[in-house]
C-alpha positions in Angstrom: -2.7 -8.4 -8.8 -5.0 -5.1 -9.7 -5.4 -3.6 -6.1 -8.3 -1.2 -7.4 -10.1 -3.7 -9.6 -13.9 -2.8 -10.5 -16.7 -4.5 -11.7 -17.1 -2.0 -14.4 -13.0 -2.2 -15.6 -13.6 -6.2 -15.8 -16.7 -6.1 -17.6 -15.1 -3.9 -20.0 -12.0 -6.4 -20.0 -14.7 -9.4 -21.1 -16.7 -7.1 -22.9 -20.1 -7.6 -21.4 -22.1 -6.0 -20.0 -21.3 -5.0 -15.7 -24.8 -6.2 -14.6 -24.1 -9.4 -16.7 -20.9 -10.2 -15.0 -22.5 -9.5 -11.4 -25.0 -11.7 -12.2 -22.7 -14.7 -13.5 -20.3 -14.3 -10.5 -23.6 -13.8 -8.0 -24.6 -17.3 -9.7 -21.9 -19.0 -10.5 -20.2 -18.4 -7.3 -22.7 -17.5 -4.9 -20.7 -14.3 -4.2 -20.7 -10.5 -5.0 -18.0 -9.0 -7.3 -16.0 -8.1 -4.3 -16.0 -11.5 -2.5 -15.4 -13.2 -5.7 -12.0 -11.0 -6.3 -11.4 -11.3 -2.1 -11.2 -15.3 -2.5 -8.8 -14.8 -5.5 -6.4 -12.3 -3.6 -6.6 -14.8 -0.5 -5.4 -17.8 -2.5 -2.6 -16.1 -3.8 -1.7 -14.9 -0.1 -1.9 -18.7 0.9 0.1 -19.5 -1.8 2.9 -17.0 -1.1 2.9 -17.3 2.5 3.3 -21.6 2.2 6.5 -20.9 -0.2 9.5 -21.4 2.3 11.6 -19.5 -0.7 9.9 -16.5 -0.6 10.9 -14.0 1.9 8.5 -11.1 1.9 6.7 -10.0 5.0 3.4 -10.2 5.9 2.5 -7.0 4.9 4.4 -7.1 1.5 2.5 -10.2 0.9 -1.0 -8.3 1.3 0.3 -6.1 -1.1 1.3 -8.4 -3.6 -1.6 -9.9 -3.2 -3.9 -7.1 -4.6 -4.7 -6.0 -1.0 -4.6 -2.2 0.5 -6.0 -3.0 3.7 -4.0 -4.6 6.4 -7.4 -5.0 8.7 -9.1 -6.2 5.3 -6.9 -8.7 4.9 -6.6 -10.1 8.0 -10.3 -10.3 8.1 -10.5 -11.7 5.2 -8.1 -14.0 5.0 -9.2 -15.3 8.8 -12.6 -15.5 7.2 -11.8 -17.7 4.8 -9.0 -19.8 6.3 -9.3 -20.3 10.0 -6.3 -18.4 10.5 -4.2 -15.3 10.9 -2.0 -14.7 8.0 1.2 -15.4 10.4 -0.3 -18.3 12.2 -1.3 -19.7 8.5 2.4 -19.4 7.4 3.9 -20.7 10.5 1.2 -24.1 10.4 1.9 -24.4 6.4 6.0 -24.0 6.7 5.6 -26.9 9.2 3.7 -28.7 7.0 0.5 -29.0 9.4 -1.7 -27.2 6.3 -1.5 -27.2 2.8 -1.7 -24.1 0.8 
């Protein structure tokens, strides 16, 4: 994932204009740009973190997941799970939570 992402690089990726894309994600979403990406970046974090095969760390799984942040992350993430990113891993690995 792009860990430096901007509103301005995606609008130019869709070809429309930046204030356009704010507006659809601030609409369609009920989120800014950054939350929007945040949720993204999260749900690939769950997803990596519930894979029993994959052996990366915590921290490498922030990383891979677009993060640059380790107190981001964990905010986020515990802001939109319930959890810390090693108490979500544990609970999903045991099968208590689903990814």
């Amino acid at each position: 994932m792009h860990p430096n992402l901007t509103l301005e690089q995606l609008s130019r990726k869709l070809g429309a204009p930046s204030r356009e894309v704010s507006r659809a994600i601030n609409q369609g979403f009920g989120c800014n740009f950054f939350e929007f990406v945040s949720r993204y970046r999260i749900d690939e974090a769950k997803s990596r973190l519930a894979d029993a095969a994959n052996q990366a760390n915590i921290l490498q799984t922030m990383y891979d997941s677009g993060f640059n942040s380790k107190s981001v992350f964990n905010t986020a993430f515990k802001k939109e799970t319930g959890f810390t990113p090693s108490e979500y891993r544990r609970r999903a690995l045991q099968g208590d939570i689903r990814p």
